[in-house]
C-alpha positions, 0 to 999 in steps of 0.5 A: 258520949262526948265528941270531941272536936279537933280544931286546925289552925287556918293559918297553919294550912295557910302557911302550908300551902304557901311553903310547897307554893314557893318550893315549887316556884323556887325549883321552876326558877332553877330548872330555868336558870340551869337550863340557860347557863346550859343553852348558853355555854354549849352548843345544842346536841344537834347542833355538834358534828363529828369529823365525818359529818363536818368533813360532809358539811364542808365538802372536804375530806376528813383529812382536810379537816385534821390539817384545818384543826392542826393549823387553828384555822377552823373553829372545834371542840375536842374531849378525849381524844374526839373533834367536835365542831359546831355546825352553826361556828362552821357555817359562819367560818365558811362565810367569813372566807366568801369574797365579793363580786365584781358588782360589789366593790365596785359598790363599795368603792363607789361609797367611799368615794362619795364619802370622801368628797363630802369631807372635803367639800 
């Protein structure tokens, strides 16, 4: 009785192994590039807030908030008849409206004053 061999080509698993390689590579590449434009573009889900939560955020009442939107004067998102507002764009507007004290115009004009007289000096 006779055995026959079969004989594989090494370079044919070879070129196997390097194709699921670089499929799987390809995938992670993707995965990660989607998973940036997503990060990139909107907002965290955590990081939304309804109406109530930003009324809650800002300590105001919810219609406040209505009259802020009406107005475009507060940063938010709507789809489908929903406000959303990112808790991240609300905490900067909030700040964006914080004056300065006392001690730091006083500061400030102090600067420019400095600044003015190195110029014409």
């Amino acid at each position: 009785m006779v055995k026959l061999f079969k004989m594989t080509n090494p370079f044919e698993e070879l070129a196997d192994r390097l194709d699921r390689r670089l499929d799987r590579i390809e995938a992670l590449l993707l995965e990660k590039s989607n998973s940036q434009l997503s990060e990139s573009i909107l907002p965290k889900k955590d990081d939304l807030l309804n109406i109530k939560q930003a009324a809650q955020l800002l300590n105001m009442a919810k219609g406040s908030i209505y009259q802020l939107v009406h107005k475009g004067t507060v940063p938010y998102m709507k789809r489908s008849k929903k406000l959303y507002f990112s808790e991240k764009e609300l905490r900067q507007w909030l700040q964006s409206g914080r004056r300065q004290t006392v001690q730091e115009i006083q500061k400030e004009a102090v600067n420019a004053l400095s600044v003015e007289k190195t110029r014409t000096v």
